[in-house]
PyMOL commands that place a pseudoatom at each C-alpha (Angstrom):
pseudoatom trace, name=CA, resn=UNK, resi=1, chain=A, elem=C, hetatm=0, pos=[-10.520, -41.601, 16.471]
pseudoatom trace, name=CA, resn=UNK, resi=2, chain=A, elem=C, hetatm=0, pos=[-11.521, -39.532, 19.812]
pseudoatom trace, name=CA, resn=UNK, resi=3, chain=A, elem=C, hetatm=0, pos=[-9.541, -36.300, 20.110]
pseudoatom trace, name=CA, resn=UNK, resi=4, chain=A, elem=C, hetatm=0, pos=[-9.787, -34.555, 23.108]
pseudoatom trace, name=CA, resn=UNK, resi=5, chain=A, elem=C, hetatm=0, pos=[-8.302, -30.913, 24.004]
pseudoatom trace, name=CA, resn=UNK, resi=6, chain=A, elem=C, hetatm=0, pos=[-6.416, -29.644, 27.047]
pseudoatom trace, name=CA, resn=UNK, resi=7, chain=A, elem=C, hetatm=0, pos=[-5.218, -26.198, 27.246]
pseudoatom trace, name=CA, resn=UNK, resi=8, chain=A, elem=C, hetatm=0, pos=[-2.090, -25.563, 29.267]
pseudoatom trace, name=CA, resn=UNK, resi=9, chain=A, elem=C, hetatm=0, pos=[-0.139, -22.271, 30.145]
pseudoatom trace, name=CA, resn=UNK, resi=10, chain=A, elem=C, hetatm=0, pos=[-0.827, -18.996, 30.178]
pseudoatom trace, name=CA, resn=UNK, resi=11, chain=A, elem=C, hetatm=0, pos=[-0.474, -18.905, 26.496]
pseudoatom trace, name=CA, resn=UNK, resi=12, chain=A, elem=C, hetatm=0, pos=[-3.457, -21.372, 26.066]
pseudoatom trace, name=CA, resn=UNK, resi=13, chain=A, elem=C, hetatm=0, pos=[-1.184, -23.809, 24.268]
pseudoatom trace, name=CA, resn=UNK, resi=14, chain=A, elem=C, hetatm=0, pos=[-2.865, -26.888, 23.086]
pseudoatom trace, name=CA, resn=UNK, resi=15, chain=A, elem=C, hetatm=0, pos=[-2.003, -30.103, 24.673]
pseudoatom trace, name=CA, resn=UNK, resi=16, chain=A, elem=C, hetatm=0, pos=[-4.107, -32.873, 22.415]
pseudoatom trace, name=CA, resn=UNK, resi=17, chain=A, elem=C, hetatm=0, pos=[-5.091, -36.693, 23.790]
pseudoatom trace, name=CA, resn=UNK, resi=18, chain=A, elem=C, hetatm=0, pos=[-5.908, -38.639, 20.832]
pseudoatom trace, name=CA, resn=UNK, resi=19, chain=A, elem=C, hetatm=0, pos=[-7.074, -42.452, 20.518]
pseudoatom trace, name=CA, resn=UNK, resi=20, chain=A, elem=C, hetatm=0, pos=[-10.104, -44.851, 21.496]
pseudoatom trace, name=CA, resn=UNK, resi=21, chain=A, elem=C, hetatm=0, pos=[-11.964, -46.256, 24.184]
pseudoatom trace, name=CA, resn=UNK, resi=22, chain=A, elem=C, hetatm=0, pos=[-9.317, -47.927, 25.637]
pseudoatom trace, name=CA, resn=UNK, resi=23, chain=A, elem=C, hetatm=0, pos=[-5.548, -46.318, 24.640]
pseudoatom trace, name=CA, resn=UNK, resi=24, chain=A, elem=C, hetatm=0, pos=[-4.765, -42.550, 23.797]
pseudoatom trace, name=CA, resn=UNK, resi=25, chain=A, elem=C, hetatm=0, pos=[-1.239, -41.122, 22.774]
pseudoatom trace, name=CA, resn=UNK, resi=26, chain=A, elem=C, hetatm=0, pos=[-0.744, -37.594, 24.281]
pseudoatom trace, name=CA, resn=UNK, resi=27, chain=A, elem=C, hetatm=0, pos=[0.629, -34.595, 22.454]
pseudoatom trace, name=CA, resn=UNK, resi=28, chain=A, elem=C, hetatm=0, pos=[2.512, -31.869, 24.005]
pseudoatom trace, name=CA, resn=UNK, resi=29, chain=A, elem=C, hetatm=0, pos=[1.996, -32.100, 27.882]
pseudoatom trace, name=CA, resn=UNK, resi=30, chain=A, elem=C, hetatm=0, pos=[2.360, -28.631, 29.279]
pseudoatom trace, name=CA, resn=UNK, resi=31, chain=A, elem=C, hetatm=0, pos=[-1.574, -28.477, 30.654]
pseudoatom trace, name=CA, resn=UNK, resi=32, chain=A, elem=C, hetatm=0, pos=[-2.629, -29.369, 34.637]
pseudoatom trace, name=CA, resn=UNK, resi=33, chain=A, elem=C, hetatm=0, pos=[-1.650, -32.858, 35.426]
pseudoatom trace, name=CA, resn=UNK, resi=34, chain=A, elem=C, hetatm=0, pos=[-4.765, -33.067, 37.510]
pseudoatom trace, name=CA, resn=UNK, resi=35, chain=A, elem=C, hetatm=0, pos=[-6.879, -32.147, 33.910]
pseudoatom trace, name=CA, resn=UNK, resi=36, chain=A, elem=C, hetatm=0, pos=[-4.961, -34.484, 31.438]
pseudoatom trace, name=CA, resn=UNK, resi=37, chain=A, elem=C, hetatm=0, pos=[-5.721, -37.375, 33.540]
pseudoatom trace, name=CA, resn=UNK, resi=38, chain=A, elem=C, hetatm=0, pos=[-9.380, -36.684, 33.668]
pseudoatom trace, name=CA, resn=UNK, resi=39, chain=A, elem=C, hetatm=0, pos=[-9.179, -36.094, 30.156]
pseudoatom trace, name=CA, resn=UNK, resi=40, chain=A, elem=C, hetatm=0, pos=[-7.671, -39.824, 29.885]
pseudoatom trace, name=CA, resn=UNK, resi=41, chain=A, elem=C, hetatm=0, pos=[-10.341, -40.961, 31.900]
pseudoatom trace, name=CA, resn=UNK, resi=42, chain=A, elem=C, hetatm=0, pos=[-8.706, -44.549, 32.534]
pseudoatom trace, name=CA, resn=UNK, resi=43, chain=A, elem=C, hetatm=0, pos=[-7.277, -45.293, 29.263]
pseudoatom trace, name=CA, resn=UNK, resi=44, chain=A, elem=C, hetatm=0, pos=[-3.861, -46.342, 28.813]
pseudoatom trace, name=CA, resn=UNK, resi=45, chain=A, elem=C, hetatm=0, pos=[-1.394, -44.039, 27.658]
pseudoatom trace, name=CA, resn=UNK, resi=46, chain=A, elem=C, hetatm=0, pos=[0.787, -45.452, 25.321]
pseudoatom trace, name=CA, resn=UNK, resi=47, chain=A, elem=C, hetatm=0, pos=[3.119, -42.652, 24.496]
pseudoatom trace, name=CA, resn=UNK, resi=48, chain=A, elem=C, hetatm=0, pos=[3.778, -39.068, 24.925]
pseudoatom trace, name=CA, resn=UNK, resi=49, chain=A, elem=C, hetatm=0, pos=[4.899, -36.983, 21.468]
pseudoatom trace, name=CA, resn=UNK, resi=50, chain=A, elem=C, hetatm=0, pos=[6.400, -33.565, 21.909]
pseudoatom trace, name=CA, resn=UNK, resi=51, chain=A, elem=C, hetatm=0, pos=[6.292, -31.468, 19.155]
pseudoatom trace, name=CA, resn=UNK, resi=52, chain=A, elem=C, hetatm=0, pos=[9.232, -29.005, 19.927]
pseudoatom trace, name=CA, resn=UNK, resi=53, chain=A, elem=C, hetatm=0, pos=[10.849, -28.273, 23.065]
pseudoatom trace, name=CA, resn=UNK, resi=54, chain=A, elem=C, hetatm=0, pos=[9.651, -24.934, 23.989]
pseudoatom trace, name=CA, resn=UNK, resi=55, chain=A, elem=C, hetatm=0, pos=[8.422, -24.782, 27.715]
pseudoatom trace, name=CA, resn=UNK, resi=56, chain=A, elem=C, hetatm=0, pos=[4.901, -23.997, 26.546]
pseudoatom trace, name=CA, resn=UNK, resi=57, chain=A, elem=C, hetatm=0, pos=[4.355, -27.392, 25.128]
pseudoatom trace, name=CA, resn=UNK, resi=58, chain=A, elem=C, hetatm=0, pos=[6.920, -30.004, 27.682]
pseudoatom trace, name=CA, resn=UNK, resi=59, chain=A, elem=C, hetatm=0, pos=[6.314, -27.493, 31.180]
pseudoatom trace, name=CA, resn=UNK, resi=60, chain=A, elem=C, hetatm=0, pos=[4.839, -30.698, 33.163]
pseudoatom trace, name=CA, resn=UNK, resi=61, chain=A, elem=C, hetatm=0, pos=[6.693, -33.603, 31.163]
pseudoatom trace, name=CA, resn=UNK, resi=62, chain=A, elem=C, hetatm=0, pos=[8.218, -35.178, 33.769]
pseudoatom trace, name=CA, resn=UNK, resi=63, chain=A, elem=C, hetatm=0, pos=[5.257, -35.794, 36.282]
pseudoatom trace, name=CA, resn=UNK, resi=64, chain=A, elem=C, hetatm=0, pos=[3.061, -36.529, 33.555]
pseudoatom trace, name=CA, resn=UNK, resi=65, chain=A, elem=C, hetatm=0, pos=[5.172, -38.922, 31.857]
pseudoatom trace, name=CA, resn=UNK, resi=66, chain=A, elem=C, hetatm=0, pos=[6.058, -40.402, 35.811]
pseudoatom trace, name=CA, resn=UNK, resi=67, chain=A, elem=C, hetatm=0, pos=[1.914, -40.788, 36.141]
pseudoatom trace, name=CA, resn=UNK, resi=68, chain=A, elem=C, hetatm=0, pos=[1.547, -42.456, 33.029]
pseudoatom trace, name=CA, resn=UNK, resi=69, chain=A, elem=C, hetatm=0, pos=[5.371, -44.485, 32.794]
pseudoatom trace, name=CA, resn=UNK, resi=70, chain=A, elem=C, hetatm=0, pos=[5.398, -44.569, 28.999]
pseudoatom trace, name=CA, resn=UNK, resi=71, chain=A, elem=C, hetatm=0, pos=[8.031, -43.355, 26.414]
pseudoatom trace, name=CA, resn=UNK, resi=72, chain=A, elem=C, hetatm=0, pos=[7.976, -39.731, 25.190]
pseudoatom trace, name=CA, resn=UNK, resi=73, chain=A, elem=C, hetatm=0, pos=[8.842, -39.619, 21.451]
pseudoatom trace, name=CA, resn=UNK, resi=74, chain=A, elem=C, hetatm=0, pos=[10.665, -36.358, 20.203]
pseudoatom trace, name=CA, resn=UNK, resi=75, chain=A, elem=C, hetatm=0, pos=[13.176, -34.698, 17.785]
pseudoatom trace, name=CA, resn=UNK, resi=76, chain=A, elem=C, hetatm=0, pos=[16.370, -35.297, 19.270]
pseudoatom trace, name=CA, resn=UNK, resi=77, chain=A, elem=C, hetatm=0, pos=[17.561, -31.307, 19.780]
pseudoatom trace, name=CA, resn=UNK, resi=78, chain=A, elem=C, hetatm=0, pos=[14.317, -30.903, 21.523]
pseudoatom trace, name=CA, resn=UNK, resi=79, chain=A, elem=C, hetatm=0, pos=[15.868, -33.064, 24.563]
pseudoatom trace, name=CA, resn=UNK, resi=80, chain=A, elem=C, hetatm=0, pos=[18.533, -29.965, 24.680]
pseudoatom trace, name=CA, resn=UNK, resi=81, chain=A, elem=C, hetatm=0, pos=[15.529, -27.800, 25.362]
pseudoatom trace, name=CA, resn=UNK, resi=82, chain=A, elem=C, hetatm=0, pos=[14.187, -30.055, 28.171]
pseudoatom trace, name=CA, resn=UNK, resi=83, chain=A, elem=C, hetatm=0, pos=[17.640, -30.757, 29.622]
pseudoatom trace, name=CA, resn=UNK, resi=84, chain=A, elem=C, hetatm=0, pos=[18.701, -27.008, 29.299]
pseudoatom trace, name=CA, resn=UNK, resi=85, chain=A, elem=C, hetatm=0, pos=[19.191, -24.850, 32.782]
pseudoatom trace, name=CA, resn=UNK, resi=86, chain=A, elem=C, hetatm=0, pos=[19.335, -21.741, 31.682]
pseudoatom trace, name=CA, resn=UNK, resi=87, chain=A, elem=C, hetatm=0, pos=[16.793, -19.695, 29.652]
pseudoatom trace, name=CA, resn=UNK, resi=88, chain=A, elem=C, hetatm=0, pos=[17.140, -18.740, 25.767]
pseudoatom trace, name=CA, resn=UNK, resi=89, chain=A, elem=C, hetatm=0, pos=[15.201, -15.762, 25.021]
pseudoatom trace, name=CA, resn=UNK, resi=90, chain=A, elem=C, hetatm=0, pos=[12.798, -13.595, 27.427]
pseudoatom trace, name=CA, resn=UNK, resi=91, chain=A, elem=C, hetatm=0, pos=[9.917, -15.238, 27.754]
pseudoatom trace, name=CA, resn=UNK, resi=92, chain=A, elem=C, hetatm=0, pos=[11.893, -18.670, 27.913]
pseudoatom trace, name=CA, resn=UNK, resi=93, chain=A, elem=C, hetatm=0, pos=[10.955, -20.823, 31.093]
pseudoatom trace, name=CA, resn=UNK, resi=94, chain=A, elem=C, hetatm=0, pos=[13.409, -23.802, 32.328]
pseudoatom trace, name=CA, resn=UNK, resi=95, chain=A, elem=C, hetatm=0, pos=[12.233, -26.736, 32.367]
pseudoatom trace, name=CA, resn=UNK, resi=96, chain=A, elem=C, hetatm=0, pos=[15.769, -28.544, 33.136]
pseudoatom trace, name=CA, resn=UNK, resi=97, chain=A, elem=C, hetatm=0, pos=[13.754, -32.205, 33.214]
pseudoatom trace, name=CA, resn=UNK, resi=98, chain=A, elem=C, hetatm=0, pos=[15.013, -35.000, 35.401]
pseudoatom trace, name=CA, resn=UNK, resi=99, chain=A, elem=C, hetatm=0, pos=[13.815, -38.053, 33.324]
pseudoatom trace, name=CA, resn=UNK, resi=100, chain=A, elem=C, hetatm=0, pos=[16.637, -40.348, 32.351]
pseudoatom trace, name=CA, resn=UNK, resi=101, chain=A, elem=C, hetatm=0, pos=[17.234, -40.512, 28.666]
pseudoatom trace, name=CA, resn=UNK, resi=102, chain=A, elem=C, hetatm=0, pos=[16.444, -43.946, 28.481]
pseudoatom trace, name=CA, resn=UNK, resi=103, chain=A, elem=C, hetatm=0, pos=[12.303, -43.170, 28.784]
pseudoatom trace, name=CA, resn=UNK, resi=104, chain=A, elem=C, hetatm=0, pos=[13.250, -40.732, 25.492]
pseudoatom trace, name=CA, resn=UNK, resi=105, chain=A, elem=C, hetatm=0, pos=[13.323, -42.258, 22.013]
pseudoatom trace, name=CA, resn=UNK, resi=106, chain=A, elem=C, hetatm=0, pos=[13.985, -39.906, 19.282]
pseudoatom trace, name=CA, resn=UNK, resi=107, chain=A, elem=C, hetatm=0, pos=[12.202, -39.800, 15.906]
pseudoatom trace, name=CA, resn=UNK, resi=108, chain=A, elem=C, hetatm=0, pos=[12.970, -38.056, 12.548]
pseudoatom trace, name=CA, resn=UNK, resi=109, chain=A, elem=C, hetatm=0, pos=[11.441, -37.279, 9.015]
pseudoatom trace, name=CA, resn=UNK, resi=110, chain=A, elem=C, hetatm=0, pos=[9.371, -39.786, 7.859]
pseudoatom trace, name=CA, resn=UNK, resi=111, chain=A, elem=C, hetatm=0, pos=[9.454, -42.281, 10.702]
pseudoatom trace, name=CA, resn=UNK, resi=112, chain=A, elem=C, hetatm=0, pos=[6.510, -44.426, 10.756]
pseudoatom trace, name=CA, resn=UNK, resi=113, chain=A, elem=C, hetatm=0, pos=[5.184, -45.519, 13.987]
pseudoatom trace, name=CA, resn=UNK, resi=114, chain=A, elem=C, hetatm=0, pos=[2.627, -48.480, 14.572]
pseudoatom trace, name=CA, resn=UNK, resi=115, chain=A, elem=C, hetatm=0, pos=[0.899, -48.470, 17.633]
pseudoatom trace, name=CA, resn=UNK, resi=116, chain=A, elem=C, hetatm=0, pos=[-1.961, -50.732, 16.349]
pseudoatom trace, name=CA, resn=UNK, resi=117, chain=A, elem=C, hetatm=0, pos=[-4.868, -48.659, 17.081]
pseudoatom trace, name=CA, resn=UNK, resi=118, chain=A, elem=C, hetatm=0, pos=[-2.896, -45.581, 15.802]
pseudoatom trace, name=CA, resn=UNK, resi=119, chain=A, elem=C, hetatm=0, pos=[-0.157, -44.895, 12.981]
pseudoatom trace, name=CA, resn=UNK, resi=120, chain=A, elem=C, hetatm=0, pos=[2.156, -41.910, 13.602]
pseudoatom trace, name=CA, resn=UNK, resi=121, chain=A, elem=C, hetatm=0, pos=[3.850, -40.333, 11.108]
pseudoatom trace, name=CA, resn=UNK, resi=122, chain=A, elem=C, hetatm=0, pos=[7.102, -37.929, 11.654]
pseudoatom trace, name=CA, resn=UNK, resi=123, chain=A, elem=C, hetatm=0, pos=[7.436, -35.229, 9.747]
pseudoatom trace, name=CA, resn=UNK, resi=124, chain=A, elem=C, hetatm=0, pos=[10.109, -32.693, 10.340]
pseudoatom trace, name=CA, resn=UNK, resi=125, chain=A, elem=C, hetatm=0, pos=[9.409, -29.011, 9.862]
pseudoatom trace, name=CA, resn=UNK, resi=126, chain=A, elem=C, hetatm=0, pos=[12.652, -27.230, 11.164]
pseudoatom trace, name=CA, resn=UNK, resi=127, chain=A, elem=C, hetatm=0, pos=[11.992, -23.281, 11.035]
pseudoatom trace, name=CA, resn=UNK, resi=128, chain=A, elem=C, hetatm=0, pos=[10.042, -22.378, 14.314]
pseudoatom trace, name=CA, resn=UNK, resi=129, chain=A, elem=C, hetatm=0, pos=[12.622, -24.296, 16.032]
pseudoatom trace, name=CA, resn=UNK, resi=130, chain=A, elem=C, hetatm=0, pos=[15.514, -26.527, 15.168]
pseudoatom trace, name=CA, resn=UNK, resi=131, chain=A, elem=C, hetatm=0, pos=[13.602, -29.801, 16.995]
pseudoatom trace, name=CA, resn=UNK, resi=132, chain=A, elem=C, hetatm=0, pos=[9.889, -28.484, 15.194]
pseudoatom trace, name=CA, resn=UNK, resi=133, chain=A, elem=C, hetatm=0, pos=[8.046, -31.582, 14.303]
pseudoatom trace, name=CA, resn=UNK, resi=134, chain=A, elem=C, hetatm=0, pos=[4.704, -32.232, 12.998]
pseudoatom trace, name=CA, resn=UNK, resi=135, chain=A, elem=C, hetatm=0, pos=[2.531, -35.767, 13.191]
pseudoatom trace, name=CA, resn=UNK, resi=136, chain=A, elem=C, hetatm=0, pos=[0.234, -37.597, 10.741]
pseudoatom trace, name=CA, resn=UNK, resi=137, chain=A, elem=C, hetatm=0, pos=[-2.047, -39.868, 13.270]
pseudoatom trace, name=CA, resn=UNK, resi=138, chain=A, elem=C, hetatm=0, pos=[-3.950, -41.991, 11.176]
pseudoatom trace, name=CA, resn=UNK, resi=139, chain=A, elem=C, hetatm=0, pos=[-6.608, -44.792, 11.737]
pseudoatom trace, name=CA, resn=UNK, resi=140, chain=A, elem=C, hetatm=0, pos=[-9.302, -44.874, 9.621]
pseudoatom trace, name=CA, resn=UNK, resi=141, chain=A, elem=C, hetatm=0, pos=[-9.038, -41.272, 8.814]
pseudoatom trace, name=CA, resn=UNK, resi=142, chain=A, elem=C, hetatm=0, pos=[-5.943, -38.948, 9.739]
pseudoatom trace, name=CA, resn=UNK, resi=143, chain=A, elem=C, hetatm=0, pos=[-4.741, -35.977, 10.685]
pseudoatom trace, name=CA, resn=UNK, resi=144, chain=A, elem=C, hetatm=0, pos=[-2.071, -33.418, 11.430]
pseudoatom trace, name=CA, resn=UNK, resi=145, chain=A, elem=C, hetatm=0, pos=[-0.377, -32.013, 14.959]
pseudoatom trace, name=CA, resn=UNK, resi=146, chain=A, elem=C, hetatm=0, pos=[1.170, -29.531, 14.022]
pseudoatom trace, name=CA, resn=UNK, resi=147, chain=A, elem=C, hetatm=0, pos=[2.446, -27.672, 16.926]
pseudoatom trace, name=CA, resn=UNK, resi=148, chain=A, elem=C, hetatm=0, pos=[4.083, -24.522, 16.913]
pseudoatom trace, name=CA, resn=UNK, resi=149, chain=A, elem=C, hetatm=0, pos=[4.397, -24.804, 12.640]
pseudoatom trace, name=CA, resn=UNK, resi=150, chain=A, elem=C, hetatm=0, pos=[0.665, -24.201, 11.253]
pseudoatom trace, name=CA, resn=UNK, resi=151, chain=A, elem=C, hetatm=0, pos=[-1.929, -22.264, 12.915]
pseudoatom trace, name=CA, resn=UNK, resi=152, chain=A, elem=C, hetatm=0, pos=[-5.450, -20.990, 11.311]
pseudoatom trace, name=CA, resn=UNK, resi=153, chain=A, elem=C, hetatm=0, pos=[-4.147, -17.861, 9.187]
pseudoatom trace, name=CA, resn=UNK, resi=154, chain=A, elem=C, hetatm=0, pos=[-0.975, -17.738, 10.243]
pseudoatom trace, name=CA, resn=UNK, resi=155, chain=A, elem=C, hetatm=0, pos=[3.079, -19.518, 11.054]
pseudoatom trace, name=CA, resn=UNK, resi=156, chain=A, elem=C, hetatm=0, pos=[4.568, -20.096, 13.233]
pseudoatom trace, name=CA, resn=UNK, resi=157, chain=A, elem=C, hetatm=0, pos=[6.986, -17.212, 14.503]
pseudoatom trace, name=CA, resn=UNK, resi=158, chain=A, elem=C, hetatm=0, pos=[10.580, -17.746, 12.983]
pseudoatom trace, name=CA, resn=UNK, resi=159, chain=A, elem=C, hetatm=0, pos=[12.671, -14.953, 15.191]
pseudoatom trace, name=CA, resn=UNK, resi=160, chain=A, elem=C, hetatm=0, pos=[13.606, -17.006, 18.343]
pseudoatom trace, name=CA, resn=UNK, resi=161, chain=A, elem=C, hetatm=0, pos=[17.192, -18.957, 18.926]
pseudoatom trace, name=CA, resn=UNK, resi=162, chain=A, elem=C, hetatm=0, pos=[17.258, -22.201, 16.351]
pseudoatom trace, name=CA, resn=UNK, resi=163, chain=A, elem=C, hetatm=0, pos=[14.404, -20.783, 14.432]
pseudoatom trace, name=CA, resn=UNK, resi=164, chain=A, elem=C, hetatm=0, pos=[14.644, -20.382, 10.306]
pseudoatom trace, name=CA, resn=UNK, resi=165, chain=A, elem=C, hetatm=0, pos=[12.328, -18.388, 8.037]
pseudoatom trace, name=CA, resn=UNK, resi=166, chain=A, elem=C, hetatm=0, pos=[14.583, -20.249, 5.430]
pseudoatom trace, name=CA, resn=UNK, resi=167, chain=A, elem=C, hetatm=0, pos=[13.733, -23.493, 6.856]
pseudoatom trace, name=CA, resn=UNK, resi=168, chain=A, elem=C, hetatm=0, pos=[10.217, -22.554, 7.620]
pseudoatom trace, name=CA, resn=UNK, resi=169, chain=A, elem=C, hetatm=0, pos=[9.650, -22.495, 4.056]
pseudoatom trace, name=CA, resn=UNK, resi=170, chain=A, elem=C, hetatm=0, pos=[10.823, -25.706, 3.195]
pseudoatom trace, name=CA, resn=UNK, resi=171, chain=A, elem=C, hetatm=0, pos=[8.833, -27.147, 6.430]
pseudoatom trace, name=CA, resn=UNK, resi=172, chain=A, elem=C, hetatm=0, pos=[5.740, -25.165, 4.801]
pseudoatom trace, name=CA, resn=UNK, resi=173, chain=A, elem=C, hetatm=0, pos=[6.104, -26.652, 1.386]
pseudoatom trace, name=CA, resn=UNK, resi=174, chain=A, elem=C, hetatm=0, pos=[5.953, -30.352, 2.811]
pseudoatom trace, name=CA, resn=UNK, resi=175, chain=A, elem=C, hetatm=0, pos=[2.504, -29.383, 4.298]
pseudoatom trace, name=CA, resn=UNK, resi=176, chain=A, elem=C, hetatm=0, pos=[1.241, -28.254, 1.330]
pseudoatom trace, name=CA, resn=UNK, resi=177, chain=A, elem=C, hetatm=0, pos=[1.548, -31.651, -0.223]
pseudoatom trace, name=CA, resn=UNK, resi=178, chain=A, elem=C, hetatm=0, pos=[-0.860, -32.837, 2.205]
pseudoatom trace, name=CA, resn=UNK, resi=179, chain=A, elem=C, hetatm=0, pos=[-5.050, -33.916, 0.872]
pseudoatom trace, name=CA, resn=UNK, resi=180, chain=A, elem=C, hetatm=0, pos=[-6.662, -30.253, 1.002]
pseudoatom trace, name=CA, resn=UNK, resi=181, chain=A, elem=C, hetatm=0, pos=[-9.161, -31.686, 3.360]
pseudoatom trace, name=CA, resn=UNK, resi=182, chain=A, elem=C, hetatm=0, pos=[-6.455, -32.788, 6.177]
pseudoatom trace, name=CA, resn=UNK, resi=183, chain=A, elem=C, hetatm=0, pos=[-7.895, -31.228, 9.449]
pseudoatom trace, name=CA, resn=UNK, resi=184, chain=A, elem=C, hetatm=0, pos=[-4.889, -29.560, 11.042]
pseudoatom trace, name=CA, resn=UNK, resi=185, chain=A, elem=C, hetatm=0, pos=[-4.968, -29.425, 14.854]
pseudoatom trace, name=CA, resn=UNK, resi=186, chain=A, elem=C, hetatm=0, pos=[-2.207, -26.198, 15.470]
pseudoatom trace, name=CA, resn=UNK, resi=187, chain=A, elem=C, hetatm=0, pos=[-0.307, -25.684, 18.881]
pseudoatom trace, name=CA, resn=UNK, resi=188, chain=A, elem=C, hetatm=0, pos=[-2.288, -22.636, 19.948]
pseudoatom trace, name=CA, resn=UNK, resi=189, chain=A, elem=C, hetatm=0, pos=[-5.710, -21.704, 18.459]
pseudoatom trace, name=CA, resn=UNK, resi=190, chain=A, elem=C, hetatm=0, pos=[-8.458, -23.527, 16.842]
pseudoatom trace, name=CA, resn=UNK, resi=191, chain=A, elem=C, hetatm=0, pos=[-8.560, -26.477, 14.168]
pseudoatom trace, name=CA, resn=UNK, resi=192, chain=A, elem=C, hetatm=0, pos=[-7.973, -25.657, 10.589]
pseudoatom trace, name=CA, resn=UNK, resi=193, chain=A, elem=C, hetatm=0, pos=[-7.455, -27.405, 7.519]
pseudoatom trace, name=CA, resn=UNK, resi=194, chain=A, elem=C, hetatm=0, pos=[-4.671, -27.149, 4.730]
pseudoatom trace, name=CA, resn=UNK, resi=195, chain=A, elem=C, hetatm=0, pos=[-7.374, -26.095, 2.061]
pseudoatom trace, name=CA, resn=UNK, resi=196, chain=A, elem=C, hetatm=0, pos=[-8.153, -23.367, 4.364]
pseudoatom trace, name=CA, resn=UNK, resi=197, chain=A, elem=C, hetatm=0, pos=[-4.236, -22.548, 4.307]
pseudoatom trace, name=CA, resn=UNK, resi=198, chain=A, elem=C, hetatm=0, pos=[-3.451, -22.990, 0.937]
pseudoatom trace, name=CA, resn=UNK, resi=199, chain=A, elem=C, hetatm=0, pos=[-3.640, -19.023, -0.373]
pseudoatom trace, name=CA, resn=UNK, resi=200, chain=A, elem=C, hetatm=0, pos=[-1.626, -17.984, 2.884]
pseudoatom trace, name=CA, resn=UNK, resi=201, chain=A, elem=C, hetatm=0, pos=[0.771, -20.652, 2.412]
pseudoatom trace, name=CA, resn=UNK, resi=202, chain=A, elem=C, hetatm=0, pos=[1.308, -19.996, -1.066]
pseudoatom trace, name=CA, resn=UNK, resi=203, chain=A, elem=C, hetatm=0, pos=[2.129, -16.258, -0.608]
pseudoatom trace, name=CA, resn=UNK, resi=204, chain=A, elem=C, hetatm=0, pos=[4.690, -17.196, 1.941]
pseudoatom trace, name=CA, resn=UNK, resi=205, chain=A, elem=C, hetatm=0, pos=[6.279, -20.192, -0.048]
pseudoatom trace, name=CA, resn=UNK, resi=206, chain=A, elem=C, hetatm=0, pos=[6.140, -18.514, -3.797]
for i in range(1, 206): cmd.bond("trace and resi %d" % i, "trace and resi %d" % (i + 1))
show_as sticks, trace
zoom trace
């Protein structure tokens, strides 16, 4: 499994390209169009995965996903987000995509997807956001995207519109269950793993 890193946004979010030599899947797409397709380097792009709908992670969906003409896989309130014109909190940016539904196909917890050289796992973790997923991508080893849910040290912020500290607990506690030695790859920051997060996770979660 190559995993490559794009950062996109003034917020440094982190768009991931993950696959072999010769097919990648992309997750989030909100970094230079011009950079993700020298990241991609000629491989084909077999899907796009959103992991929530905040403008940080989609802001260039729909001229990277007209580049690459593949579907884009995502919780089905996050296409509210994408579709929305006006903005929901301060910092909110619209996005107000133009892609016809029919190049969206919308997953849920514990969908299994089988790309062949990649295995994608849905797991919904409602409490950042209402359409907050994370993704198991397994080959011969695996690990977790976890977008906006899981960072190094820290979770994802719960005060925005659609958000749930409730939730975010219950999202939390479904991580936990993970192997300790899972590599976590976060929305913003640098890699982690859940051993790393197990104290901080516990506090939150007891």
């Amino acid at each position: 499994m190559k995993i490559s890193k794009v950062f996109g946004t003034l917020l440094n979010t982190n768009n991931y390209i993950v696959g072999d030599d010769k097919n990648v899947i992309l997750f989030d797409v909100s970094a230079d169009t011009e950079e993700i397709i020298k990241k991609v380097n000629g491989r084909k792009v077999v899907a796009i995965f959103l992991t929530h709908g905040h403008w940080d992670h989609v802001l260039n969906i729909d001229e990277i996903q007209k580049f690459f003409n593949c579907k884009i896989y995502l919780n089905k309130n996050a296409l509210k987000k994408l579709k929305n014109k006006e903005k929901t909190f301060k910092i909110d940016k619209i996005i107000n995509s133009k892609l016809s539904d029919d190049v969206f196909s919308f997953v849920d917890d514990g969908d299994i997807l089988d790309f062949g050289f990649l295995k994608v796992k849905c797991i919904y973790t409602h409490g950042h956001t209402v359409c907050s997923m994370c993704y198991l991508v397994a080959n011969e080893h695996s690990i977790l995207i976890s977008g906006d849910t899981l960072f190094c040290g820290v979770v994802g912020r719960t005060d925005l519109p659609t958000s749930s500290e409730r939730q975010m607990v219950e999202s939390l506690k479904k991580l936990m269950k993970f192997d300790e030695n899972l590599k976590v790859y976060p929305g913003h920051g640098n890699e982690t793993t859940i051993k790393n997060e197990l104290q901080m996770l516990a506090s939150l979660t007891c």
